[in-house]
N, CA, C and O atoms as CSV, one atom per row, in Angstrom:
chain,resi,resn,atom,element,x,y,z
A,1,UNK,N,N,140.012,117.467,184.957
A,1,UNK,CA,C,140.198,116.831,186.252
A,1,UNK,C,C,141.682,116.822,186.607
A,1,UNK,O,O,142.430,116.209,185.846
A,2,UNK,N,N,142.235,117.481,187.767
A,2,UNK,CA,C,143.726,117.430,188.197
A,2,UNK,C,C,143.731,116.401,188.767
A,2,UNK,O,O,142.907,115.955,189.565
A,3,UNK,N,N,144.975,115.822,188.257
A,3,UNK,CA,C,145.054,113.933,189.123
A,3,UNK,C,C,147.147,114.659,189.721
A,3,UNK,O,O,147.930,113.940,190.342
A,4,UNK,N,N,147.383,115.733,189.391
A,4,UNK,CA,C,148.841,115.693,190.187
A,4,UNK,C,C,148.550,116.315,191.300
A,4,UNK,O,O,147.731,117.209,191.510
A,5,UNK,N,N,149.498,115.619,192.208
A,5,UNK,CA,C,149.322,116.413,193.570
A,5,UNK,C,C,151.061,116.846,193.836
A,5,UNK,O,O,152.035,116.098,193.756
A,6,UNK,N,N,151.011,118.492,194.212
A,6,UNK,CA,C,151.869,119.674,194.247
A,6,UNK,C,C,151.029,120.071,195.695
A,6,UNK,O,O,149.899,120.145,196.177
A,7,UNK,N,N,153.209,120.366,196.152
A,7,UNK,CA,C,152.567,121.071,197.526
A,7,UNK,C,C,153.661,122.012,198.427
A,7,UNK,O,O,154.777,121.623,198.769
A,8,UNK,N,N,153.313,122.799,198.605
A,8,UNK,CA,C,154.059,123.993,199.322
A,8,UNK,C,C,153.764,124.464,200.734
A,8,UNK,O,O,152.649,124.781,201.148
A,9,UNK,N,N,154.977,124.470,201.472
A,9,UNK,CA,C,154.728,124.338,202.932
A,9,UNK,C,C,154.041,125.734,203.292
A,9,UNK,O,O,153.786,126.530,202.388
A,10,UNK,N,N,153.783,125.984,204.458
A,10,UNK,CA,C,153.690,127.391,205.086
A,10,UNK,C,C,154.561,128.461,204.454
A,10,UNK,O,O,154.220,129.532,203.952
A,11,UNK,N,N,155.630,127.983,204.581
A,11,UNK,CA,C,156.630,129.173,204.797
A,11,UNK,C,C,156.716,129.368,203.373
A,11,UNK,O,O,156.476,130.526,203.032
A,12,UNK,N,N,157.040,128.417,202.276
A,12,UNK,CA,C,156.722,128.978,200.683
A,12,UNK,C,C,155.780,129.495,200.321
A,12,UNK,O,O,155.899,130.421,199.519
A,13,UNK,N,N,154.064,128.954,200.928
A,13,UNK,CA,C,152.994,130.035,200.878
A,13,UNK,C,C,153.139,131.148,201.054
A,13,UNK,O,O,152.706,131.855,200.143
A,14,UNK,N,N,153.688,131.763,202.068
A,14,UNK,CA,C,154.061,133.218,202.605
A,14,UNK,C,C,154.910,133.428,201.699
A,14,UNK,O,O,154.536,134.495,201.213
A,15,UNK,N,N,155.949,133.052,201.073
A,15,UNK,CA,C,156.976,133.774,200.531
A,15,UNK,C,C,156.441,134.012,199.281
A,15,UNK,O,O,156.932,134.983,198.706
A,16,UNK,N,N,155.591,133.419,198.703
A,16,UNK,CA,C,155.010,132.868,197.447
A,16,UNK,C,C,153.765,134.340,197.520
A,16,UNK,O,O,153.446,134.999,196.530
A,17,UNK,N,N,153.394,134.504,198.524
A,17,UNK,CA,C,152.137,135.459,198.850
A,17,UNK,C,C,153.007,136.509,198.567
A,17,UNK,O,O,152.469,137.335,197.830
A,18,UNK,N,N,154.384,136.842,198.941
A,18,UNK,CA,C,154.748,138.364,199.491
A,18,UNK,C,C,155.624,138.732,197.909
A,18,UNK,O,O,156.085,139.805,197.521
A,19,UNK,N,N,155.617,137.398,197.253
A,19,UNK,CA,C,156.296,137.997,196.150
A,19,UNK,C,C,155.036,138.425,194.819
A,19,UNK,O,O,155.333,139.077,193.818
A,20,UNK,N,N,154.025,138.034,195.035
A,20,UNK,CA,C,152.734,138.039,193.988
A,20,UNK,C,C,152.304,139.907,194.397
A,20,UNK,O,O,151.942,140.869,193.721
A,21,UNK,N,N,152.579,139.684,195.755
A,21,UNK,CA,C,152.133,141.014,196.309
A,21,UNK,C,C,152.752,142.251,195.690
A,21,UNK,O,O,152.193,143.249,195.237
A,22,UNK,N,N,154.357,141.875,195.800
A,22,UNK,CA,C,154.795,142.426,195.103
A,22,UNK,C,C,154.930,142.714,193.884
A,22,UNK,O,O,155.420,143.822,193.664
A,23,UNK,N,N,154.609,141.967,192.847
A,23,UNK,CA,C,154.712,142.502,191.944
A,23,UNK,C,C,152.912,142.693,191.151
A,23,UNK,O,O,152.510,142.338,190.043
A,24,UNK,N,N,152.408,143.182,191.949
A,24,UNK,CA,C,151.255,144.050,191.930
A,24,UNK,C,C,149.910,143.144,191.339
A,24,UNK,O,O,149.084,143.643,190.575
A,25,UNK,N,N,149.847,141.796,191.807
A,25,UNK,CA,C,149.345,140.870,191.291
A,25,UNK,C,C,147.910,141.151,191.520
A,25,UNK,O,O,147.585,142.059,192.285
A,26,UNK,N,N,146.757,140.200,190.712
A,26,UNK,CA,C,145.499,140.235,190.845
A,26,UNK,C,C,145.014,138.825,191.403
A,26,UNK,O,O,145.666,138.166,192.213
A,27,UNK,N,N,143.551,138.373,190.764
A,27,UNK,CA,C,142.925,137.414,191.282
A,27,UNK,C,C,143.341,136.409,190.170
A,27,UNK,O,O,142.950,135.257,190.358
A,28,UNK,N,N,144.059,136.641,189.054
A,28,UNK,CA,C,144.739,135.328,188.321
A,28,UNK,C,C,145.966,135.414,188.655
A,28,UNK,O,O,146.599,134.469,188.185
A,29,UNK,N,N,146.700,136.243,189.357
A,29,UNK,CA,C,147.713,136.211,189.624
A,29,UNK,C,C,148.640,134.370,189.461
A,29,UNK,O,O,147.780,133.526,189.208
A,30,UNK,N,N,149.155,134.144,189.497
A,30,UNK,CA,C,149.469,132.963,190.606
A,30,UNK,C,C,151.603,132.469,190.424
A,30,UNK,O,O,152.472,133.198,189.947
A,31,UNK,N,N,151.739,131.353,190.883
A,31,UNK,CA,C,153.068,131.073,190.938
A,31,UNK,C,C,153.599,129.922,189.604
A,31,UNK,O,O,152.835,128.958,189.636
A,32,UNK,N,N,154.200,129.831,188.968
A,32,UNK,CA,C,154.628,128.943,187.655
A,32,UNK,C,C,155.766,128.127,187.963
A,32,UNK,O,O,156.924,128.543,187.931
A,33,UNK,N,N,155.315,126.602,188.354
A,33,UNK,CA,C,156.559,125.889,188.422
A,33,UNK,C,C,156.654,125.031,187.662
A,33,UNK,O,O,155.741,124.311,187.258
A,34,UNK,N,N,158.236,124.987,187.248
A,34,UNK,CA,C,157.871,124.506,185.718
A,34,UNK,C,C,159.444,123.661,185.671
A,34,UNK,O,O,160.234,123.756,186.610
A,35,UNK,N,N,159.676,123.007,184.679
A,35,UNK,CA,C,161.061,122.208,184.868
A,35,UNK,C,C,161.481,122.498,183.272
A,35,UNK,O,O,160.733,122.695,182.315
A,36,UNK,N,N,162.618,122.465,183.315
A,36,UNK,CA,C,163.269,123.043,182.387
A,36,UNK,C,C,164.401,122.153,182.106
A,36,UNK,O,O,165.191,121.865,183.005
A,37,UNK,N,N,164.550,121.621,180.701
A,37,UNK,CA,C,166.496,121.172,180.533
A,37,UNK,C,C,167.265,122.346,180.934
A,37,UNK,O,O,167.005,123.546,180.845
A,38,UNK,N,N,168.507,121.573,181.505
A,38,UNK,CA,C,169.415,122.308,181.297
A,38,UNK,C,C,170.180,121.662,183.357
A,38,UNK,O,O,170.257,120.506,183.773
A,39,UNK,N,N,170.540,122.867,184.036
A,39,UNK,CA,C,171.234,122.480,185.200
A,39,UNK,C,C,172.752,121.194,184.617
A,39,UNK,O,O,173.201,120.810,183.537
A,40,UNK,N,N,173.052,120.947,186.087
A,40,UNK,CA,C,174.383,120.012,185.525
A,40,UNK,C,C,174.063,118.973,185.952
A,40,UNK,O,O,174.912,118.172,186.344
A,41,UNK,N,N,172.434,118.651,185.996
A,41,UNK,CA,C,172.348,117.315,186.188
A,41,UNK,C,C,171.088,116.641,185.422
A,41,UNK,O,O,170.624,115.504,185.517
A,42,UNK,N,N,170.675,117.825,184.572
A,42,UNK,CA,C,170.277,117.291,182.847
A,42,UNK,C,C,168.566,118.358,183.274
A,42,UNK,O,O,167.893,118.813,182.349
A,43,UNK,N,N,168.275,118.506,184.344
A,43,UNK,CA,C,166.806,119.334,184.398
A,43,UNK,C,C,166.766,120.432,185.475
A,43,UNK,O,O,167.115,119.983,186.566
A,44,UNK,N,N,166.500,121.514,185.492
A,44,UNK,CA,C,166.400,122.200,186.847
A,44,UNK,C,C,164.738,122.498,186.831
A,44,UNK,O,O,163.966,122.092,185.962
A,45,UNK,N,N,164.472,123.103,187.711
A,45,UNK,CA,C,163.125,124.226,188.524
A,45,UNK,C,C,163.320,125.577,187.905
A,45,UNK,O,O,164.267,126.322,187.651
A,46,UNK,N,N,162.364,125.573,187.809
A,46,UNK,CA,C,162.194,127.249,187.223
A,46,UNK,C,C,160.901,127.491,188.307
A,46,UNK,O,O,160.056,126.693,188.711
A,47,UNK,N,N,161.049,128.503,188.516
A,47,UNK,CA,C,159.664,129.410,189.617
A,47,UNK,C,C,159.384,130.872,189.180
A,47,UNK,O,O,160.326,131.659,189.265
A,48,UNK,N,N,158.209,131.310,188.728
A,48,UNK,CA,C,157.975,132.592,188.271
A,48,UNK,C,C,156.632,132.877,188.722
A,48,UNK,O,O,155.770,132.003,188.811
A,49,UNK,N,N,156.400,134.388,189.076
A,49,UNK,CA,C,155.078,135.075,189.538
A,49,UNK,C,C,154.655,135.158,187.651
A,49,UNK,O,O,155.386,135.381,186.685
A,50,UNK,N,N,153.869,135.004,187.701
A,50,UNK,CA,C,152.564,135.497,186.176
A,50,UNK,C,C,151.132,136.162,186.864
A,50,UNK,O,O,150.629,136.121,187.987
A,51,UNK,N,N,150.816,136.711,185.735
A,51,UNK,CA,C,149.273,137.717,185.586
A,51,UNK,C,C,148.249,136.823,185.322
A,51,UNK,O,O,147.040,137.020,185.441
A,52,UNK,N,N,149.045,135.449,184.816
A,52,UNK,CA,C,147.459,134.376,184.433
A,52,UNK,C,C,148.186,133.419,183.514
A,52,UNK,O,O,149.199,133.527,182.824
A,53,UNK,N,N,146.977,132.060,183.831
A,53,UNK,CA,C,147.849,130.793,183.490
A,53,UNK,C,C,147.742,130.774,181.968
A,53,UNK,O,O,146.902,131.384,181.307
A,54,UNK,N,N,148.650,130.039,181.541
A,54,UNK,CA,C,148.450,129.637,180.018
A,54,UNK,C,C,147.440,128.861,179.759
A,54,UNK,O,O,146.862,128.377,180.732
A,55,UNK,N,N,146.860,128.468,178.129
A,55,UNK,CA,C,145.573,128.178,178.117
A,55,UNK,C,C,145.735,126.449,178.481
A,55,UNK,O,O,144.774,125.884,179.002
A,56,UNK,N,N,146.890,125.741,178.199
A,56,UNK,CA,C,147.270,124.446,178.154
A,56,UNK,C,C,147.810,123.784,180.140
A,56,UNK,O,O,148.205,122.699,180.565
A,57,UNK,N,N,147.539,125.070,180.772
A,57,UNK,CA,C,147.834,124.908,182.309
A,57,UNK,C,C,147.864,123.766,183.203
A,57,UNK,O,O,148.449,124.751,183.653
A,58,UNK,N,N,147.859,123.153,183.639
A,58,UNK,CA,C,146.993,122.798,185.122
A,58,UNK,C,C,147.151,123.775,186.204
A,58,UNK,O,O,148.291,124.208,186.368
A,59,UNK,N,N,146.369,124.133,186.848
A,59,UNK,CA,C,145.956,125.104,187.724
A,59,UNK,C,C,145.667,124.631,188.975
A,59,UNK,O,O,144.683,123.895,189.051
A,60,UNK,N,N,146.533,124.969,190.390
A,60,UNK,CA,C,145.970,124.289,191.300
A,60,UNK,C,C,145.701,125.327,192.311
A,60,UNK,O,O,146.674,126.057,192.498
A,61,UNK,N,N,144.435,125.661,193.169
A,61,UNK,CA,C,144.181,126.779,193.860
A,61,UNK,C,C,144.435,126.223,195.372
A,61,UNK,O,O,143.593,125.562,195.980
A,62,UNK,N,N,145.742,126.591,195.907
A,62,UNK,CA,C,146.448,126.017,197.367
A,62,UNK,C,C,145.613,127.427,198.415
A,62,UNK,O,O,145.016,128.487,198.221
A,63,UNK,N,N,145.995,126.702,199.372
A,63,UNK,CA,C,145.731,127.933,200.485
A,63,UNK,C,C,146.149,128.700,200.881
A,63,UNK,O,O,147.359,128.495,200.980
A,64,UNK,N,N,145.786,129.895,201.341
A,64,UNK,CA,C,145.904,131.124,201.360
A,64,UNK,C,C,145.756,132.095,199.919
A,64,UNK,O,O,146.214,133.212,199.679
A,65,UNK,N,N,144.797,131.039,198.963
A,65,UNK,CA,C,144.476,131.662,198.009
A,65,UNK,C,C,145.480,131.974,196.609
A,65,UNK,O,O,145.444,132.728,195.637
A,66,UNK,N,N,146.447,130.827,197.194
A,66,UNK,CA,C,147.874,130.868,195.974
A,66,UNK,C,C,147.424,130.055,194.914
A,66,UNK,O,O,146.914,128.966,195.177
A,67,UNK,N,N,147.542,130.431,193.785
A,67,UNK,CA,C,147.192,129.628,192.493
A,67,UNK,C,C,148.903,129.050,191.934
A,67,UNK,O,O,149.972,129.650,192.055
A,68,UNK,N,N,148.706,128.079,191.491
A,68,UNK,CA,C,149.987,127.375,190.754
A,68,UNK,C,C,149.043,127.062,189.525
A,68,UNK,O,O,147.860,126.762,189.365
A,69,UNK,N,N,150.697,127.391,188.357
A,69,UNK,CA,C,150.348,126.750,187.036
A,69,UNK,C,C,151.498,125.867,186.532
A,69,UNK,O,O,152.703,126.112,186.587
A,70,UNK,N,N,150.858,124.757,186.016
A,70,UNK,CA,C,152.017,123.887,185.781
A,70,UNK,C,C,152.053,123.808,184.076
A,70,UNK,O,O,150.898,123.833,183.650
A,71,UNK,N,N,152.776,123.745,183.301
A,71,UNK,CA,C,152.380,123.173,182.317
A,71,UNK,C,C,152.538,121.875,181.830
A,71,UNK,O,O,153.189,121.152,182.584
A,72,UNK,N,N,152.106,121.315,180.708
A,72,UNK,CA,C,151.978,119.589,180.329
A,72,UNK,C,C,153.507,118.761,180.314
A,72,UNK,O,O,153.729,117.582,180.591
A,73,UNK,N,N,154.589,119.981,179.829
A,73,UNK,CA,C,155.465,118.662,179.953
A,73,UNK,C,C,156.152,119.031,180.826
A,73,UNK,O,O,157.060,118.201,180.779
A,74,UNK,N,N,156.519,120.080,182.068
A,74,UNK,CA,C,156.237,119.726,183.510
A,74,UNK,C,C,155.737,119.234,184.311
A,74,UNK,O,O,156.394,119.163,185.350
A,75,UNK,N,N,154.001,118.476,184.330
A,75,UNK,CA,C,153.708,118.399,184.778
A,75,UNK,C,C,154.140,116.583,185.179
A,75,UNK,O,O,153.862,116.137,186.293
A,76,UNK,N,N,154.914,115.595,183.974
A,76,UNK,CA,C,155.585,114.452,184.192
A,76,UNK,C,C,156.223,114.270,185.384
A,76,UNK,O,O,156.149,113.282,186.115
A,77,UNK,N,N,156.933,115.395,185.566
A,77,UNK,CA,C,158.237,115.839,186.479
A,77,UNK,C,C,158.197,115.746,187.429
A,77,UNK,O,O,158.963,115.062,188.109
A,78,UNK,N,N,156.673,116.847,188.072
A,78,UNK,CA,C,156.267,117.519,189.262
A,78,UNK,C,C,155.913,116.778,190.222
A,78,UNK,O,O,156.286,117.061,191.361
A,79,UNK,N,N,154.782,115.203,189.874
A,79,UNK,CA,C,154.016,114.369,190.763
A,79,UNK,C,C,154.273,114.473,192.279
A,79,UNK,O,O,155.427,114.143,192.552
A,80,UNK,N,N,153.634,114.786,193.199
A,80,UNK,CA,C,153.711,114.931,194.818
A,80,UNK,C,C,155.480,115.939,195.068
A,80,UNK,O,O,156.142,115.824,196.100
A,81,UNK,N,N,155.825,116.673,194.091
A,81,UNK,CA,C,156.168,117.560,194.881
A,81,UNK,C,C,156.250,118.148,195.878
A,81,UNK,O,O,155.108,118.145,196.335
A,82,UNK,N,N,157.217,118.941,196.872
A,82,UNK,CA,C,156.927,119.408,198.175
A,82,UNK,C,C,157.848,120.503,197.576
A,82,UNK,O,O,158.889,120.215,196.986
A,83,UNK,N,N,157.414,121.767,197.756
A,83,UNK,CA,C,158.617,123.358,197.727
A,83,UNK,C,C,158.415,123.465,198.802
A,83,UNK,O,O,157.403,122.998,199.324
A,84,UNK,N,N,159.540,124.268,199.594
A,84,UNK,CA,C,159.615,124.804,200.843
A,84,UNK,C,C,160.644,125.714,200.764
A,84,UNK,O,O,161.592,125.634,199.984
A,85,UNK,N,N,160.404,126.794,201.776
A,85,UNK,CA,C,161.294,128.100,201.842
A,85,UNK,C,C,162.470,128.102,202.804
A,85,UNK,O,O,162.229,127.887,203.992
A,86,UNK,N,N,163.338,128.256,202.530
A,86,UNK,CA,C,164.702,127.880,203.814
A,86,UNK,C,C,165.661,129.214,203.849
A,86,UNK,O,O,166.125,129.875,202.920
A,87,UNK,N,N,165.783,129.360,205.270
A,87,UNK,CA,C,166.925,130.219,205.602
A,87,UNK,C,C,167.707,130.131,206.453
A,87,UNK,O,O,167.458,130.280,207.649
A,88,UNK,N,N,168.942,129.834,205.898
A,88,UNK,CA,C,170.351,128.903,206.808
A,88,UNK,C,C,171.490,130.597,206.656
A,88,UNK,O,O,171.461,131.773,206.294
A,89,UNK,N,N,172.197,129.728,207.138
A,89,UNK,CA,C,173.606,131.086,207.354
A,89,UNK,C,C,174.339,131.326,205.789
A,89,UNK,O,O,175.195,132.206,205.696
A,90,UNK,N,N,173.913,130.392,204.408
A,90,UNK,CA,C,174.598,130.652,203.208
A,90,UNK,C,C,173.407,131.164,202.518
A,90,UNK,O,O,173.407,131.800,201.464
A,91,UNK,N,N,172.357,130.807,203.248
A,91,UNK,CA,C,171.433,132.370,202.258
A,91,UNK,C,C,169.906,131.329,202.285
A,91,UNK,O,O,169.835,130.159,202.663
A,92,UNK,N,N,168.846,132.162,201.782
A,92,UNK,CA,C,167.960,131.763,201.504
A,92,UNK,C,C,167.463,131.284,200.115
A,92,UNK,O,O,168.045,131.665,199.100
A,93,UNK,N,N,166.380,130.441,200.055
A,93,UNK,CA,C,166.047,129.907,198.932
A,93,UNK,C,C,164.680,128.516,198.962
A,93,UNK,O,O,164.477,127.965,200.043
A,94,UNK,N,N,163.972,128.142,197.893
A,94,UNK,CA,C,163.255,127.633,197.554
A,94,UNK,C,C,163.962,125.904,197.148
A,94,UNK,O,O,164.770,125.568,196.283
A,95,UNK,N,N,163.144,125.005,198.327
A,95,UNK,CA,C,163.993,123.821,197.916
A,95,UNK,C,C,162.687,122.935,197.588
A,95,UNK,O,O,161.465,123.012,197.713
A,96,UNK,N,N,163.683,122.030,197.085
A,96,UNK,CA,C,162.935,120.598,196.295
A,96,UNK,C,C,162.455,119.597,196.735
A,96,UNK,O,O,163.317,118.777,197.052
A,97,UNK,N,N,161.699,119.362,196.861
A,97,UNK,CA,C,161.540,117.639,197.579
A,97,UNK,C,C,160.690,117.068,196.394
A,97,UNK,O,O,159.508,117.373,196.231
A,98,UNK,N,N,161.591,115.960,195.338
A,98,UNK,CA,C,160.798,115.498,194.624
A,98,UNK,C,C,160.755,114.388,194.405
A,98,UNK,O,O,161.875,114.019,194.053
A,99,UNK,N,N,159.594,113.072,194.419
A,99,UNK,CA,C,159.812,111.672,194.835
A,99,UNK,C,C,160.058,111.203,193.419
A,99,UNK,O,O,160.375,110.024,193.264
A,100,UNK,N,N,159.929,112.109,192.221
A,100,UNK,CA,C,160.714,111.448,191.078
A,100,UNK,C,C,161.899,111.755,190.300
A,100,UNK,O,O,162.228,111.393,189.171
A,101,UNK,N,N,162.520,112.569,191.227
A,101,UNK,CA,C,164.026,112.663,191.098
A,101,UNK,C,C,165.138,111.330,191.902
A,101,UNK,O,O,165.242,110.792,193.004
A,102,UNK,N,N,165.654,111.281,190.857
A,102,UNK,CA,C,166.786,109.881,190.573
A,102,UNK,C,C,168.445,110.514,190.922
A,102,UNK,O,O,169.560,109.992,190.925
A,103,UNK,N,N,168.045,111.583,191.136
A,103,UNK,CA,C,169.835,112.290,191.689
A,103,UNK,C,C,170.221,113.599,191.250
A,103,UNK,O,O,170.126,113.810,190.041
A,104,UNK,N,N,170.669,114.589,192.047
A,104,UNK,CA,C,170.839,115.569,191.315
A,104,UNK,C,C,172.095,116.319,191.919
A,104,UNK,O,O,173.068,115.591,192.113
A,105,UNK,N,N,172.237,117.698,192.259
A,105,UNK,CA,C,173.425,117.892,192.329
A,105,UNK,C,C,173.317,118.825,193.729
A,105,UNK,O,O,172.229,119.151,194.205
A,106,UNK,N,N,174.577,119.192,194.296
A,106,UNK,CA,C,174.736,120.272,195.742
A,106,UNK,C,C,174.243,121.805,195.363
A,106,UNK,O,O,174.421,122.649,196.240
A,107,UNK,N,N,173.688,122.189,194.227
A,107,UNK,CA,C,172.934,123.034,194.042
A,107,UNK,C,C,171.529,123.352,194.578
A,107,UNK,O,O,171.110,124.409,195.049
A,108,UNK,N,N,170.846,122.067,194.372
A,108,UNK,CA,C,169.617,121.862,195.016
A,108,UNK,C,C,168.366,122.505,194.168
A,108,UNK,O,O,167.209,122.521,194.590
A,109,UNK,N,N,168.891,123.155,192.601
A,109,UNK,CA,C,167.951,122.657,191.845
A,109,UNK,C,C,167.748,122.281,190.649
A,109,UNK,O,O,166.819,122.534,189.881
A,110,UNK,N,N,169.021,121.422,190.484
A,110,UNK,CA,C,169.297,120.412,189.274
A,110,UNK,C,C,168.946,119.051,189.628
A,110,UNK,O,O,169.290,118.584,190.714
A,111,UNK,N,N,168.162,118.266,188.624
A,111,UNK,CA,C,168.109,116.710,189.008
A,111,UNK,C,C,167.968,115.529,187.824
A,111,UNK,O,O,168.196,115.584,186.616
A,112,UNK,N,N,167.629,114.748,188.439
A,112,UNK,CA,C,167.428,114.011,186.996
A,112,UNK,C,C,166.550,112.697,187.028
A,112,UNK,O,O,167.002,111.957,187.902
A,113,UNK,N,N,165.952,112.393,186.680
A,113,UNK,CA,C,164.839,111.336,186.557
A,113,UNK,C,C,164.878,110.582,186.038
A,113,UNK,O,O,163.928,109.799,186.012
């Protein structure tokens, strides 16, 4: 039973779609967001296309047919997440909105809890 709720706007769906596409994905295809030590503000985001979830996953099937895999000790981290895709005049990129981050840094994907 999935009790986290993860969520990605339009525009990360699409970007999220065109990069699976690319790299020649199937019907397990899906997107891996995952949190990681490290950054300069003690945790960052990690985001990766995979061929299929690990066996220890949570798996969430979003729309337009995008699968996310989280794993267990990401998944502390993640609770009501929001990713979204942005493109300003210093470049594009994948941002954070996370209601259990406690502060993080002008990078935008280091934080800390």
């Amino acid at each position: 039973m999935k009790t986290m709720q993860i969520q990605l706007t339009e525009t990360a769906l699409s970007k999220v779609q065109s990069f699976i596409d690319e790299h020649g994905g199937s019907a397990e295809s899906g997107l891996r967001v995952a949190v990681l030590p490290g950054g300069c503000s003690g945790f960052q985001y990690g985001l990766n296309i995979e061929d299929a979830p690990e066996e220890e996953d949570e798996i969430f099937d979003l729309s337009q047919g995008i699968r996310v895999f989280v794993d267990p000790f990401s998944a502390q981290y993640l609770e009501g997440i929001e990713i979204d895709y942005v493109t300003t005049m210093m470049g594009s990129g994948f941002t954070f909105s996370n209601p259990a981050s406690t502060g993080g840094c002008g990078c935008g994907s280091s934080f800390t809890v």
